[in-house]
N, C-alpha and C positions, 0 to 999 in steps of 0.2 A: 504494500500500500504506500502512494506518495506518501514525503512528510507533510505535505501542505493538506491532503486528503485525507491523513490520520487524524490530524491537529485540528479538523475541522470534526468528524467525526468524536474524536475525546469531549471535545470542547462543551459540544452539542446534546454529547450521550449527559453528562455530569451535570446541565443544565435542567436536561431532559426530565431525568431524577429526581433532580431535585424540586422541581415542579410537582411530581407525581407522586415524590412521597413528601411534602409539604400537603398535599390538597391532600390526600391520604387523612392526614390528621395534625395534631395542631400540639407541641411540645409543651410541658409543663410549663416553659417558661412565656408561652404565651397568653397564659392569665387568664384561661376560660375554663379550668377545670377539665379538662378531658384527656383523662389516661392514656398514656404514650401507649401503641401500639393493638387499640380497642376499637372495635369493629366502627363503632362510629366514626371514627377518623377516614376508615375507608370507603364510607358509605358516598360522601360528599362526591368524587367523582366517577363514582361506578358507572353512569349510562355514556361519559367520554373517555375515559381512560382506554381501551383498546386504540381510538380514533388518533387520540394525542400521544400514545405511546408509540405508532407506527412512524406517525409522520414525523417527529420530531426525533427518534432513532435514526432515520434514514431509510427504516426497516431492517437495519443490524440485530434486531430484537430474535429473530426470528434464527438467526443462526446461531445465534448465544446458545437460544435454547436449545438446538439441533448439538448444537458440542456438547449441553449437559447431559443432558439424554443419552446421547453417542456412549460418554464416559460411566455410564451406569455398565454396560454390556449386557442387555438382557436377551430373554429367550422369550421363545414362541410359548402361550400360558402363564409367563411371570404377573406378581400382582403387586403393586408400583405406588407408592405412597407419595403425593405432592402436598407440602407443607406450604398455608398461604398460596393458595391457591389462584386466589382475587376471582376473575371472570372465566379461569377454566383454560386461558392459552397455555400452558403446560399442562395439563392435562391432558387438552385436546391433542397435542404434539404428541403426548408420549402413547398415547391412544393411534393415533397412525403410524408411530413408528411398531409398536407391536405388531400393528395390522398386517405392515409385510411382512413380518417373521411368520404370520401365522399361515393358515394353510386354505388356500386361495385367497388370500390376503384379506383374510378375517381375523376379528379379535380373536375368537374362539373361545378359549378358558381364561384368556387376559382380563385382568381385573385391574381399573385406576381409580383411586379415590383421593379427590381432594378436598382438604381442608382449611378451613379461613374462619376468622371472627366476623365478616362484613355482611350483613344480611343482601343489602343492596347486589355487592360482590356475586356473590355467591347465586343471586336471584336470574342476574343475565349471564354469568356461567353455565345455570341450569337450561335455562333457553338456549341457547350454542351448542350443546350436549342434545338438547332434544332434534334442534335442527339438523345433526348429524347423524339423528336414528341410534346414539348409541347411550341412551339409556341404560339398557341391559351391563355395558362394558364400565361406564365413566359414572360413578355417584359424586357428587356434590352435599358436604354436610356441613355444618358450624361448630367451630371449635377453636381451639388456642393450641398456637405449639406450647405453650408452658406446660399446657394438663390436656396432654390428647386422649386421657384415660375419658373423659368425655364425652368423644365421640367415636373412639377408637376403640372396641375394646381390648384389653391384656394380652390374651391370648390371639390375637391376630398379627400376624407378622407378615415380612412383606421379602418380595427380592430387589427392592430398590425403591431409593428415596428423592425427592428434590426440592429444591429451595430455590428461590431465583426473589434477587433484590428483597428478600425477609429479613434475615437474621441482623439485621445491624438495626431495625426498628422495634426488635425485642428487648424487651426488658429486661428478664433475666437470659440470655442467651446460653450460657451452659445449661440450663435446666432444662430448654426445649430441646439443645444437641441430646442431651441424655433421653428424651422421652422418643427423641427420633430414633436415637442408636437401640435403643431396648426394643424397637420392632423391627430392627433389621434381622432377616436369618443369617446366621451364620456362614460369611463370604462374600457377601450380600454389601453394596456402596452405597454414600449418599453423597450425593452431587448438588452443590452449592456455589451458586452467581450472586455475586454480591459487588456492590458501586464503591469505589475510591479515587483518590487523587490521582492525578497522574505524574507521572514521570518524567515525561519530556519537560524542560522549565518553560517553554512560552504558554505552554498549555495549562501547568502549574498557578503561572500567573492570571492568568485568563477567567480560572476557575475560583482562584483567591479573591480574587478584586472585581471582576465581573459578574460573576453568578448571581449573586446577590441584587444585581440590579435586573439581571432578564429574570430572576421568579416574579420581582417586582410587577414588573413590565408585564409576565405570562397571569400575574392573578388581577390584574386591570388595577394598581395600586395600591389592593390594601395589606399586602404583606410582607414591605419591606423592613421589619424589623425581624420578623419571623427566619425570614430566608437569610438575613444574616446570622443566626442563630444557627439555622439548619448546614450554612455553608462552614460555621464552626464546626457545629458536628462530624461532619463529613471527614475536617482533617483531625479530631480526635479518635477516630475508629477507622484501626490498621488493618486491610487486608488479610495481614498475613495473621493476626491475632483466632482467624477461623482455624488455621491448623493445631492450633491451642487449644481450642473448643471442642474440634475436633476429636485429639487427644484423651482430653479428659473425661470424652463421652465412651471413650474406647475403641475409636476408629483410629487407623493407620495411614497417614495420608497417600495414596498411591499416584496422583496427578496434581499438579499446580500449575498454573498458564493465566499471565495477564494481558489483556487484548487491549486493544485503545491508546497505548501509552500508557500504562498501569488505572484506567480507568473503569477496567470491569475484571472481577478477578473470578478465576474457575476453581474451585477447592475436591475434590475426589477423596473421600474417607471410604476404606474398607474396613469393615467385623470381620473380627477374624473367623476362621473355619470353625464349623462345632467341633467337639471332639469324635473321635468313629467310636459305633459302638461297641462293647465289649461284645469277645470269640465267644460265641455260642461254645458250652463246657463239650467235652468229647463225647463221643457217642456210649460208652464204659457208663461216663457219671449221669447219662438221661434216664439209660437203664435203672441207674440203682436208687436217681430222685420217682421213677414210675413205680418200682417196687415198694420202697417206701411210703408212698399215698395207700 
């Protein structure tokens, strides 16, 4: 990619963002009372957020997702956990990417379920899901990655997970790594996009000293106090702080790749293998456990 095409691209994605998760919800420190990271925040732009999220990506959106997905490596029948799910476009993606694995490229046994706190979210997800006939394959439910017990029950596990632009809006962030990692099976990834600074310094700069006036500018001027707040956050939440999260959820990170000039980051955690089961006892000791019943 050109550098005047990347830098354009960066510039645009971290503005992009920041727009989307600004109207998403509204920080503590915005003095309305309303809980970082609570369905409400995302309600606000549910019926434009796909519209604003295409055009203002460039439509890079759409490959992001295609790499996280890609880096799950699933099968034909796996059943596919999307965290924050918003309107369903990862779900919907990973719902056709199983499709061609399956067999005339149907879902078949494939199961995707996503989850979100946003009623609104979640409401024209289900619509999109229904438009696509694949009800049976794609459920849409309400819930929190904090406590997906839920909506999720215990005993359901999955063979892969995703996250895309969530995890830096949570609150406790280790706690939802962990409620993610405890339903991965054994071997099983979780694939996580997430927005940060970039790298390149004109771009750096751009994003430091500019952003703040295009969220401005993108909410018709009522939140330029806000977006300078939001553009602090941004540069206090490290990329690389997810392989920590990671970590401590008990995943191993097996992929890491930042696109944009460090302004979209890919994070790939695997669980490790279960353990095999123990050797069925020798044929001597079945005998002598039958005789003794």
């Amino acid at each position: 990619m050109p550098v005047a095409l990347g830098f354009a691209v960066s510039a645009v994605t971290v503005a992009v963002m920041s727009f989307l998760s600004y109207q998403f919800g509204v920080t503590p420190e915005a003095g309305d009372g309303v809980k970082m990271g609570s369905g409400k925040m995302f309600d606000r732009v549910a019926p434009r957020y796909d519209r604003v999220n295409t055009v203002l990506t460039m439509r890079r959106d759409a490959a992001w997702r295609d790499k996280m997905i890609d880096a799950l490596k699933l099968n034909a029948g796996d059943r596919v956990l999307d965290v924050g799910t918003g309107t369903a476009e990862v779900a919907l993606a990973i719902a056709g990417h199983l499709g061609k694995k399956g067999k005339g490229g149907k879902m078949g046994k494939s199961r995707v379920l996503g989850v979100d706190p946003s009623e609104g979210m979640i409401g024209i997800g289900r619509e999109k899901v229904a438009s696509a006939g694949l009800e049976k394959s794609v459920t849409l439910v309400i819930g929190d990655a904090e406590d997906l017990s839920s909506s999720v029950p215990d005993d359901t596990t999955f063979d892969g997970a995703t996250m895309a632009f969530v995890i830096r809006n949570v609150p406790d962030r280790a706690k939802a790594m962990k409620e993610i990692a405890k339903r991965l099976k054994g071997g099983s990834r979780l694939s996580v996009l997430e927005l940060g600074f970039p790298d390149f310094p004109p771009a750096k700069w751009f994003v430091r000293h500019c952003v703040p006036f295009i969220g401005w500018l993108l909410s018709r001027g009522n939140l330029k106090r806000e977006y300078t707040y939001l553009n602090e956050s941004m540069r206090r939440f490290k990329l690389d702080d997810i392989q920590g999260l990671m970590q401590q959820a008990g995943l191993t990170l097996v992929h890491k790749e930042k696109m944009n000039f460090g302004s979209v980051g890919l994070y790939v955690g695997e669980k490790a293998a279960d353990p095999p089961p123990p050797p069925p006892p020798p044929a001597r000791e079945q005998l002598r456990e039958r005789r003794s019943e």
